[in-house]
C-alpha positions as semicolon CSV with decimal commas, in nm:
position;residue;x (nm);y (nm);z (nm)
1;X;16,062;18,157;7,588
2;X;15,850;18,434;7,702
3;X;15,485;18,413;7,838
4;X;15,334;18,442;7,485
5;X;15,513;18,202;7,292
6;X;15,417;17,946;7,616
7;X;15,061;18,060;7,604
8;X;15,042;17,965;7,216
9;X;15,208;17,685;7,232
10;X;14,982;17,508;7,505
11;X;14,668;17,586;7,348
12;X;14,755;17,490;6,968
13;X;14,627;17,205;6,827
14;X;14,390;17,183;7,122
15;X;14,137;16,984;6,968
16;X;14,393;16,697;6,936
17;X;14,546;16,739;7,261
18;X;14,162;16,729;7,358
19;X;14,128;16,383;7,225
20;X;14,450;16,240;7,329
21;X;14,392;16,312;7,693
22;X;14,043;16,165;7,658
23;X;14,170;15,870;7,529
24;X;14,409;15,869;7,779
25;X;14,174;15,863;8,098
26;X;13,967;15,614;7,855
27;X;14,288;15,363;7,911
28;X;14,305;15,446;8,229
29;X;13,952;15,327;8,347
30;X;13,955;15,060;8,110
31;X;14,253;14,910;8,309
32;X;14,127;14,977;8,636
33;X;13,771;14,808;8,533
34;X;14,013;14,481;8,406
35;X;14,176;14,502;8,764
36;X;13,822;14,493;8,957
37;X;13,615;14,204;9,080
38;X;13,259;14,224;9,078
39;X;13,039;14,035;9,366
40;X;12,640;14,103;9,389
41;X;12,461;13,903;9,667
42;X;12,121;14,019;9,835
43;X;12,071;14,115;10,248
44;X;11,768;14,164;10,466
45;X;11,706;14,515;10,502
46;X;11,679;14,628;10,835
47;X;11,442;14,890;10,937
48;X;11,481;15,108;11,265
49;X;11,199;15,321;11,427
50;X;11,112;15,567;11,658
51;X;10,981;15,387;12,005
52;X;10,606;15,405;11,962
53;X;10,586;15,268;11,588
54;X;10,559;14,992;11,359
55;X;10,531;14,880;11,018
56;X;10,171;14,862;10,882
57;X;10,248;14,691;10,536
58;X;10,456;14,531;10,347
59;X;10,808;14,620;10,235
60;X;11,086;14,518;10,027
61;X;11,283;14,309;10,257
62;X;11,579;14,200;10,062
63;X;11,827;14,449;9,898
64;X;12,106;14,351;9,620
65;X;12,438;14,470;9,750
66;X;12,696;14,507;9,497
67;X;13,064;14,503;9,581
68;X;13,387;14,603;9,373
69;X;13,751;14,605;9,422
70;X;14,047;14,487;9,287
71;X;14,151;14,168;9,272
72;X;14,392;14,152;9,546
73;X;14,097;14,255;9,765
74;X;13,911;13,899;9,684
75;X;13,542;14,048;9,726
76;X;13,443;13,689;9,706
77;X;13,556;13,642;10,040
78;X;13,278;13,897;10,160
79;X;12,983;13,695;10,294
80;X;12,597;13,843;10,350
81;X;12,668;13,931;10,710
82;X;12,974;14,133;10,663
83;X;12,717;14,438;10,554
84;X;12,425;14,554;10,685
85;X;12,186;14,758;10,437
86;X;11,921;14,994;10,695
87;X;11,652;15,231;10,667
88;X;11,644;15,511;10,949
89;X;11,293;15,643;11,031
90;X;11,354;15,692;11,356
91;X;11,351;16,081;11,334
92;X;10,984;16,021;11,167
93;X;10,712;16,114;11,426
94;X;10,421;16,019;11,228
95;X;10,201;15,794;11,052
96;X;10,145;15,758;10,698
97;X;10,404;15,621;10,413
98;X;10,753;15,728;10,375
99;X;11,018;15,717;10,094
100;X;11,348;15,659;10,280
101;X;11,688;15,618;10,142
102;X;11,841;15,251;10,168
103;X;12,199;15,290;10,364
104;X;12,486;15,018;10,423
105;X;12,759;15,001;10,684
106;X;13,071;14,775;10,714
107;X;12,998;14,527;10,986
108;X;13,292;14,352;10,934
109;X;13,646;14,480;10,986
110;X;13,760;14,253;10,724
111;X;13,598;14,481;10,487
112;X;13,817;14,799;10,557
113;X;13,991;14,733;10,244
114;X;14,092;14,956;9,926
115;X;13,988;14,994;9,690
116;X;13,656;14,889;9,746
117;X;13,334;15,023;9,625
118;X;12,972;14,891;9,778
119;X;12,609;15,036;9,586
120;X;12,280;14,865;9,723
121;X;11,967;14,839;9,476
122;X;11,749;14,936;9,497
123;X;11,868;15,284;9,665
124;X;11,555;15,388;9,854
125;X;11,201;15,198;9,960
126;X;10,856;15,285;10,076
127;X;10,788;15,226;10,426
128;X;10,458;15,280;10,574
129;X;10,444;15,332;11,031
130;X;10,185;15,377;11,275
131;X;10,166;15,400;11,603
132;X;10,227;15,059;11,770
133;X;10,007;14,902;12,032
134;X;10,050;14,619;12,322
135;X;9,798;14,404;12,382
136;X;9,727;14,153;12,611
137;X;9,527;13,839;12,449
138;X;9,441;13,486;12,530
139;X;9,566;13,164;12,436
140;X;9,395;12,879;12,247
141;X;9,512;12,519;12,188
142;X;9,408;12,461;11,860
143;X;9,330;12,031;11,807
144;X;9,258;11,765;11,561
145;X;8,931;11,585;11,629
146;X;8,960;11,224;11,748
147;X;8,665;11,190;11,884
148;X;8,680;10,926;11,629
149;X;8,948;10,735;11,814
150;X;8,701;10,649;12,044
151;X;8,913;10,861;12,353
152;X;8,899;11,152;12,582
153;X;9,127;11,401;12,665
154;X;9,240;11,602;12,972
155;X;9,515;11,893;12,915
156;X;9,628;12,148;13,064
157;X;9,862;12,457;12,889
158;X;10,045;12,736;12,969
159;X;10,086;13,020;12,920
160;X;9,669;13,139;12,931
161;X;9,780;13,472;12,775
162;X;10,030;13,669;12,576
163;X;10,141;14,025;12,465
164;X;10,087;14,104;12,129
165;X;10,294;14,420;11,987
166;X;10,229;14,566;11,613
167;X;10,046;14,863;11,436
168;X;9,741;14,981;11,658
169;X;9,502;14,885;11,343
170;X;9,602;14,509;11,354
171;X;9,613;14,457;11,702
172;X;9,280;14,605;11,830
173;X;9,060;14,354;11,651
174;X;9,238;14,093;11,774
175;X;9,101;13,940;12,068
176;X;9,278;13,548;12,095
177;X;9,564;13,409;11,917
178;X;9,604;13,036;11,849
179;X;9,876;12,737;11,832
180;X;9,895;12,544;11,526
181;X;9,692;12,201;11,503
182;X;9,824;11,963;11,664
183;X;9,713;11,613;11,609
184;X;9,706;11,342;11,867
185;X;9,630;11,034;11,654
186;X;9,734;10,718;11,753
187;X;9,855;10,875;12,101
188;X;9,780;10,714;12,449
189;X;9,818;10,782;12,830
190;X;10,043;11,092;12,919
191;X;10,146;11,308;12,605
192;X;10,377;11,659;12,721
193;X;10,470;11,864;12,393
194;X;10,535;12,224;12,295
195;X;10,284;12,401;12,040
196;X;10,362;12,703;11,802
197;X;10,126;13,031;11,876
198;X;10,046;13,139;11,483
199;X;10,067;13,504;11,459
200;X;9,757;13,647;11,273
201;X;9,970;13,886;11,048
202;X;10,359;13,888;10,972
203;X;10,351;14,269;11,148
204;X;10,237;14,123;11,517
205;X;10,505;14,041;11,724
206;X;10,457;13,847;12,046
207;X;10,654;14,012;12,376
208;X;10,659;13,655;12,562
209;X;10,779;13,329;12,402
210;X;10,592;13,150;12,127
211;X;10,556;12,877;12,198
212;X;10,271;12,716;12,457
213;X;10,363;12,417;12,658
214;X;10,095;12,178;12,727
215;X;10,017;11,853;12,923
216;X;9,762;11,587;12,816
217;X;9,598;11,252;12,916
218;X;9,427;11,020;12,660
219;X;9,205;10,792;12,744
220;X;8,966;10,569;12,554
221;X;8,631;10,618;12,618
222;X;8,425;10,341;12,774
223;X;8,096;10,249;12,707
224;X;7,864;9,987;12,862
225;X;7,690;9,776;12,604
226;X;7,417;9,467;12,663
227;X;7,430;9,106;12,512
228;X;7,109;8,952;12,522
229;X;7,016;8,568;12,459
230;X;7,393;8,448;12,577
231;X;7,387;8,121;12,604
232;X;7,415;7,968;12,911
233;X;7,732;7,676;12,889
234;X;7,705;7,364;13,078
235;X;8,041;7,268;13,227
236;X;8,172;6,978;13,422
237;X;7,836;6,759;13,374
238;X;7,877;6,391;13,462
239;X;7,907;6,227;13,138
240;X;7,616;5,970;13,239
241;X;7,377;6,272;13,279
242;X;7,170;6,586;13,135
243;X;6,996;6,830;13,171
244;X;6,600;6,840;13,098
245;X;6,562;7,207;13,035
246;X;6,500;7,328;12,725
247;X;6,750;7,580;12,610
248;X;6,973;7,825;12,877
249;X;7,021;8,154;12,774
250;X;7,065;8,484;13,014
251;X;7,177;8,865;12,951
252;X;7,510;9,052;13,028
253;X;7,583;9,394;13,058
254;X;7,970;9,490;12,984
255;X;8,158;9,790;13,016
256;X;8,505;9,846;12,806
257;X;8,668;10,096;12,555
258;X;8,458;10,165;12,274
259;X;8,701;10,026;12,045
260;X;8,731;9,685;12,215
261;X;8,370;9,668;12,217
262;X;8,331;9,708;11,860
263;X;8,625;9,454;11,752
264;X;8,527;9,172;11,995
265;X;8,289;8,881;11,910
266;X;8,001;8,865;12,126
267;X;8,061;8,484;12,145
268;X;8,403;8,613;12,364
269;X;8,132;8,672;12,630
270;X;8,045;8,377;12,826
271;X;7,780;8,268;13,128
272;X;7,811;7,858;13,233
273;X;7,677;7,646;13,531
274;X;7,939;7,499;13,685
275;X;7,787;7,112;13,767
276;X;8,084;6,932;13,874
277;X;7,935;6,849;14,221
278;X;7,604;6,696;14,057
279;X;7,617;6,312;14,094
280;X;7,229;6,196;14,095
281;X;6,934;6,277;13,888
282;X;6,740;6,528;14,042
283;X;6,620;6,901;14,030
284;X;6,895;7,159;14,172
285;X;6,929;7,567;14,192
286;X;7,302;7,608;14,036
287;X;7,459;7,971;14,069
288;X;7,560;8,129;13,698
289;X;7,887;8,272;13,645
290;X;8,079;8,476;13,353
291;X;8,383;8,466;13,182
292;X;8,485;8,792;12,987
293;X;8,838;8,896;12,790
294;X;9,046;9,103;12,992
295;X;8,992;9,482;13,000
296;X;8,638;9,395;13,007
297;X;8,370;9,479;13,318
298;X;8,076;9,292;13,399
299;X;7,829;9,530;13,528
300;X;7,534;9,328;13,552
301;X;7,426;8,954;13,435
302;X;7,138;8,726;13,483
303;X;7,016;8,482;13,564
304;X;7,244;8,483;13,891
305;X;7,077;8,147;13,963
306;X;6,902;7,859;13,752
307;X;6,702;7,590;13,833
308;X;6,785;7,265;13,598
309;X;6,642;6,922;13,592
310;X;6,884;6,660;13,613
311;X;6,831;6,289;13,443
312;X;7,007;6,009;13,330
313;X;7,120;5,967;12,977
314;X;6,935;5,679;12,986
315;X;6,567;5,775;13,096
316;X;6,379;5,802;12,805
317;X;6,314;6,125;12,631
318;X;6,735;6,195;12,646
């Protein structure tokens, strides 16, 4: 068969020949799409910069990476932290907003596999830098009131101060940065704890730890409060006598918590004569003592002394 009999055979009926071998690679690609498992799961994107910058607003974060291969391969068997999807801008030497493709890389060795195709989506992002900025700023304990408690507080923290890293535009303002409330309700004596510092935007970073350890002491506040017109108990009396006076009554002065003070009956507050060693009618200058509930102070009473007239039951009048 010579060269021109060859030449006209290949190329007759190429239309059909066209078609066949179209449908052909069809098949093919058909089959191999039957043979491949399909996994899509999403990543943090990681971003890496020049030394000197930061991001200055937000991003997308999370990237859906899409894996394929046959089934032998098992992609289901690939987990998030087998692949990392990153942006590079660390040849970018300036601020402003960039449009940077979105790149992957096999963490895992796992993954060296084939076949095995991986696509990320979406397949570039928006990034916008500027030059970063350390700052040093102090601390602040931020607290409930409970004042209300009726207690006072001592405390001491630490650390005073902190680094604060991010975009120079967010950081300058910034002049303190706080700990998230902490309440002390219903807390007493020595309290030791560890407080979060709250970062003032989500592109600060602090260079120390974040966390502030402090050390208080709760007390309730005492207050001194007077009783006037306490009557004045007569104890240990003979039961053959009495006493002429006309009614005994004196002031105290207490000092306690605030909070006892306000829950305790005044009538828990007590002066008396003692007048066990009275035998006889007569007139006598008795000393005047207190009783008080425990966790209770007297700071001043009076009388300190009384004069009382002394009779018999049965002299008239009695």
């Amino acid at each position: 068969m010579n060269f021109r009999s060859l030449f006209k055979k290949l190329f007759s009926n190429l239309p059909a020949k066209v078609l066949a071998l179209t449908a052909a690679l069809l098949l093919f690609a058909f089959n191999r799409m039957n043979n491949l498992e399909e996994r899509t799961f999403y990543t943090s994107l990681n971003l890496y910069l020049a030394n000197g910058f930061a991001v200055a607003a937000p991003y997308q974060d999370k990237v859906a990476i899409k894996v394929r291969g046959d089934k032998e391969a098992d992609v289901f068997k690939i987990l998030e932290q087998d692949i990392e999807a990153f942006a590079d801008l660390s040849n970018l030497r300036s601020e402003g907003e960039f449009k940077v493709p979105i790149q992957y890389r096999k963490i895992s060795k796992s993954l060296n596999i084939e076949p095995l195709s991986i696509e990320v989506e979406p397949p570039e992002v928006k990034i916008s830098i500027q030059r970063a900025e350390t700052k040093l700023v102090d601390v602040k304990v931020n607290m409930k009131d409970i004042s209300y408690m009726g207690v006072q507080m001592d405390y001491t923290y630490d650390p005073k101060k902190v680094h604060i890293y991010g975009p120079r535009y967010i950081v300058e303002p910034v002049e303190s940065i706080a700990t998230e409330e902490i309440d002390f309700s219903g807390r007493m004596g020595s309290v030791d704890l560890k407080a979060k510092l709250v970062l003032p935007s989500d592109f600060i970073r602090i260079k120390e730890t974040a966390t502030v350890d402090i050390a208080a002491n709760i007390v309730e506040i005492e207050e001194e409060r007077n009783f006037d017109s306490v009557e004045i108990e007569v104890r240990n009396l003979k039961n053959f006598l009495g006493i002429k006076n006309t009614r005994l009554n004196g002031n105290i002065r207490i000092k306690a918590p605030r909070t006892a003070l306000e829950s305790t009956d005044p009538s828990a507050f007590k002066l008396f004569i003692n007048c066990s060693q009275i035998r006889t009618s007569g007139v006598y200058v008795v000393n005047v003592d207190y009783k008080v509930p425990d966790g209770f102070t007297v700071i001043q009473y009076e009388p300190s002394q009384l004069n009382i007239k002394v009779v018999a039951l049965s002299e008239e009048g009695l």
